[in-house]
N, C-alpha and C positions, 0 to 999 in steps of 0.2 A: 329741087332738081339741079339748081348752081351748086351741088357742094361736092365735093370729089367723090370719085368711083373707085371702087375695090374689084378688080379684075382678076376671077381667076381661074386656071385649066388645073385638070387631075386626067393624066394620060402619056402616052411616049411609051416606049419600048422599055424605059425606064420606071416606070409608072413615078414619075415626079408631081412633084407639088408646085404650082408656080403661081405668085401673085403679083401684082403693080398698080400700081395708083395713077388714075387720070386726074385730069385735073377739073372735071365734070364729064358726066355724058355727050357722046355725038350725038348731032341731032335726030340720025336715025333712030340713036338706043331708047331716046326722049320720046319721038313717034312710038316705037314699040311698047315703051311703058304704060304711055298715056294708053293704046289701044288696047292692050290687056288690063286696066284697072277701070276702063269702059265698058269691056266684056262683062269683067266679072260683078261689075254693080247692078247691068243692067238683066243679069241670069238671077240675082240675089232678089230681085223685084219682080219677076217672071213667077218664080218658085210660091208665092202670095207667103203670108205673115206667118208667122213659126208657134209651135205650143211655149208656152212657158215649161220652161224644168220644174218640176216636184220632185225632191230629193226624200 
């Protein structure tokens, strides 16, 4: 999570491209992360244990 962010919008009247670089996440975006890769560990445990693939 300390290591820089890639920021970016696709939008405008122009439909532009825009990117910039932080220099890590605010700590909101840090909260937000952390709460959706909470979500989704604990939906992946919910779900119980997967078949194996046979190809």
């Amino acid at each position: 999570m300390p290591q820089p962010q890639l920021c970016f919008e696709w939008g405008g009247p122009m439909h532009t491209w825009a990117e910039r670089e932080r220099p890590e996440p605010t700590p909101a975006d840090r909260r937000t992360l952390m709460a959706t890769a909470a979500t989704a560990h604990s939906s992946s445990y919910r779900r119980g244990p997967t078949r194996a693939y046979v190809g």
